[in-house]
N, C-alpha and C positions, 0 to 999 in steps of 0.2 A: 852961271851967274851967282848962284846961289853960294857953291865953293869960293868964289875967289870975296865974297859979299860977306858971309859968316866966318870964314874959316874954317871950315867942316873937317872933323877929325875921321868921322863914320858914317858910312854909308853903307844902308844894307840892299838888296834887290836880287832881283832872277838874273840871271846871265844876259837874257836880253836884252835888261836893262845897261849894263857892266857893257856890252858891244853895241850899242847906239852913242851912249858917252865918249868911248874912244877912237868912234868914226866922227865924232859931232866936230864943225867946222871952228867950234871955238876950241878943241881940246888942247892949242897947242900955246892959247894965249889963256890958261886957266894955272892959279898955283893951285898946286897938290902939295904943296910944302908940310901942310899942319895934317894933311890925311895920314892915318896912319892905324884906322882896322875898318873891320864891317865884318860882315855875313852876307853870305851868295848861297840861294838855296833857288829850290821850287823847281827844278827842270834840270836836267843835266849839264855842266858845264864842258867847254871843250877847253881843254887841257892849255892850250895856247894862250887862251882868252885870259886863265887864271895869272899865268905867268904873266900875260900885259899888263894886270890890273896890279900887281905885284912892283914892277918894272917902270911902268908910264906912269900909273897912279899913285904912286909912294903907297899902295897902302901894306905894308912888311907883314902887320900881323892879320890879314883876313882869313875870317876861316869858311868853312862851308858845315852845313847843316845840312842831312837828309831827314826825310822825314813823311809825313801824309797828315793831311787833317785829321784822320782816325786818331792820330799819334798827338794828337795835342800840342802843338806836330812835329814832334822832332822825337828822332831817335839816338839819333851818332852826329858827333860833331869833333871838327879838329883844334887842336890848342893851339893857341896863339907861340907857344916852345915847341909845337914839333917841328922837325927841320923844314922847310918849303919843298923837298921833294913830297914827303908827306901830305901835304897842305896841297902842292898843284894835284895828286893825281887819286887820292883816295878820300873819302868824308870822313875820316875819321876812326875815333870808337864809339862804342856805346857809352850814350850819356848816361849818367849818377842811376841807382834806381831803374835801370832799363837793362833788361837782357836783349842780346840777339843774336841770330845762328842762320846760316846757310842750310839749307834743304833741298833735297829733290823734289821736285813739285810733285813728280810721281805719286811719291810714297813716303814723302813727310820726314822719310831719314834723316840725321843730320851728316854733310856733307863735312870732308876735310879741308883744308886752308886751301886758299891758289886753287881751289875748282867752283867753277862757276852754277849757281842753283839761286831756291829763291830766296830773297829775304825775308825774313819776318820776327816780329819784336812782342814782348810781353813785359810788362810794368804797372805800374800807376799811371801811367799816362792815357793808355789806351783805353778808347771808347766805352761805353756800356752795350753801345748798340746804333743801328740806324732804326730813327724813330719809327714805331711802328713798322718793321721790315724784320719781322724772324728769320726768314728764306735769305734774306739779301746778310743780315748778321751772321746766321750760322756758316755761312759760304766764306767769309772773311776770318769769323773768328774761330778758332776752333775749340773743341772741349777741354783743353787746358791751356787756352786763354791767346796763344798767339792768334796774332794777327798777322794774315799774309798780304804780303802788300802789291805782288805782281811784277814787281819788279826783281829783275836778274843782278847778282850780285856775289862778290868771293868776297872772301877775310883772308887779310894779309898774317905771316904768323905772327906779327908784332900786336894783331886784334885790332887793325883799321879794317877798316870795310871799300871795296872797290864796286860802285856802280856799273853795268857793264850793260843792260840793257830793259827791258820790260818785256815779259811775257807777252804780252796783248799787241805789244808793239813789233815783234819778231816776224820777220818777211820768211814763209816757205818757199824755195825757187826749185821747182823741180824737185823736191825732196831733200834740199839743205836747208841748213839753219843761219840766217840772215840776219847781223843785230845793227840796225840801224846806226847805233851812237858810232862804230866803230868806225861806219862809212862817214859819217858826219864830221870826225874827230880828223879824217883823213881831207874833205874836199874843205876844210877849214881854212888848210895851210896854205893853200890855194893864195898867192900874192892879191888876187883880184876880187876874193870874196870876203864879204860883210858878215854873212851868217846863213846857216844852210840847216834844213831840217828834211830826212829820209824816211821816207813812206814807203808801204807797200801798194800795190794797185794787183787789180785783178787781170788773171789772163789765163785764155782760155788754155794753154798748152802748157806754160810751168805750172798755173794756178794763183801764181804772185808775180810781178815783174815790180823791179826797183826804180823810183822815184824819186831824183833831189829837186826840193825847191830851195833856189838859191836867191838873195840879194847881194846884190854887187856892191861894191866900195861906189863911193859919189863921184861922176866921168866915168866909170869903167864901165867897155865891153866886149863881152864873151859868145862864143857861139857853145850848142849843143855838146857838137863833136868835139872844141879843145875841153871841155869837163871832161867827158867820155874817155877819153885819151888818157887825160891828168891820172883819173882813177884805172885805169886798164893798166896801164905802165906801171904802176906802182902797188896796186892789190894782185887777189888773185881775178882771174877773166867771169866770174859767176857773182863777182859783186858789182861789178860797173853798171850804172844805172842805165837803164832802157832806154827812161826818160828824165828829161830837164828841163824843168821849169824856171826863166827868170821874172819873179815876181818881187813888190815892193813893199809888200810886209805879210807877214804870217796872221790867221784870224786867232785869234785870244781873248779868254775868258776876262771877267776883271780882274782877277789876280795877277793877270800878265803870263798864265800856263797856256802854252802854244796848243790848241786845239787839233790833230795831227786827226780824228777822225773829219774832220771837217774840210782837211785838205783832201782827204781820200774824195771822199762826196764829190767833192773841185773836180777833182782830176776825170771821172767817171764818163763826168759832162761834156769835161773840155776834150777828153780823147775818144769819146764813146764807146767805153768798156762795159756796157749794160748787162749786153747779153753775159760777157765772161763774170760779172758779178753775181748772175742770176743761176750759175752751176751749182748745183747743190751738191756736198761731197760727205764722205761717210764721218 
């Protein structure tokens, strides 16, 4: 209402917001004519999603911003002239005044382009500290001032930066390395799905088993097994989730950042994985 009311040129929000608008039953009787940038930050976006908002929403020059509230919050963002492969599939570079470099999380090394490690940024921008929280500070920042941020991430050699997952958010299944976004990026393109967010759950025999909670488009329905399937046929057989959830929105903070320990908790309950949560491991 608002667009077609004001004539809105910019629009900034989380991705979840950018895929409720353009499931919304008005979007097809809305001008987008005068839209034409914003900023999409706060959560990972699925690569699709950007391309529609691009496409359906006229908006040509949006960029994306990564970043962390430590970060004041932005680290790397993309220009409104890099080309739209740019723009859909990488955040960017680093902004004005801000370094930043890929790392082993191991061992602090800095890592080469096209390999995946952690991010982490030092500037002006970043933090002094969490109030009152030495322990919680010195764990984030380190003695020459980066800030890691947990999240997994490679540098293209042109120096945009590629999201690729989160540390904290990484499913072990048996002794592999699990990144959620990638499964997410994939059950996206899914004709019948809205928006899907991949969890890990507890289990007694790989330690982690996979998790999509999905919403569906408005009228559609799906079963377990054709998810199951969609991702088996087309991954490899050690990412296809266990379990599938269809549920009707995701719990989220006020910022609108999807809560994903909270789905864990969810799931715990609803499948009763207690005991496999209660293994304590080296």
């Amino acid at each position: 209402k608002c667009i077609n009311e004001k004539q809105i040129t910019a629009f900034h929000g989380v991705p979840t917001m950018f895929i409720a608008m353009l499931e919304h039953p008005d979007f097809a009787h809305t001008d987008f004519s005068h839209m034409r940038t914003g900023i999409m930050a706060g959560s990972p976006c699925p690569i699709k999603v950007m391309q529609d908002v691009v496409t359906k929403m006229q908006m040509s020059e949006i960029c994306i911003t990564y970043g962390q509230t430590e970060a004041s919050p932005a680290t790397t963002m993309s220009k409104i002239t890099d080309p739209l492969e740019v723009r859909v599939n990488t955040v960017g570079g680093a902004i004005f005044g801000v370094e930043c470099k890929i790392v082993d999380p191991e061992t602090g090394e800095e890592l080469p382009d096209n390999t995946d490690g952690e991010f982490v940024a030092r500037g002006y921008n970043i933090m002094k500290g969490y109030y009152k929280m030495p322990k919680a500070t010195a764990s984030a920042i380190d003695k020459d001032g980066w800030l890691h941020t947990g999240d997994l991430a490679c540098r293209t050699p042109e120096g945009n930066f590629r999201i690729t997952g989160r540390l904290k958010d990484m499913i072990i299944r048996g002794g592999e390395n699990i990144y959620p976004k990638e499964i997410e990026d994939f059950i996206y393109t899914h004709p019948k799905v809205q928006d899907v967010q991949v969890i890990g759950v507890p289990d007694k025999q790989y330690g982690e088993e996979i998790m999509a909670c999905i919403i569906l488009k408005p009228g559609e329905t799906a079963t377990v097994e054709e998810i199951r399937e969609f991702v088996a046929t087309h991954m490899a057989k050690h990412k296809t989730p266990r379990y599938v959830a269809f549920v009707d929105s995701f719990p989220m903070n006020a910022a609108g950042k999807i809560l994903k320990y909270k789905m864990r908790e969810d799931a715990i309950k609803k499948y009763g994985l207690q005991k496999a949560d209660s293994v304590v491991t080296a």
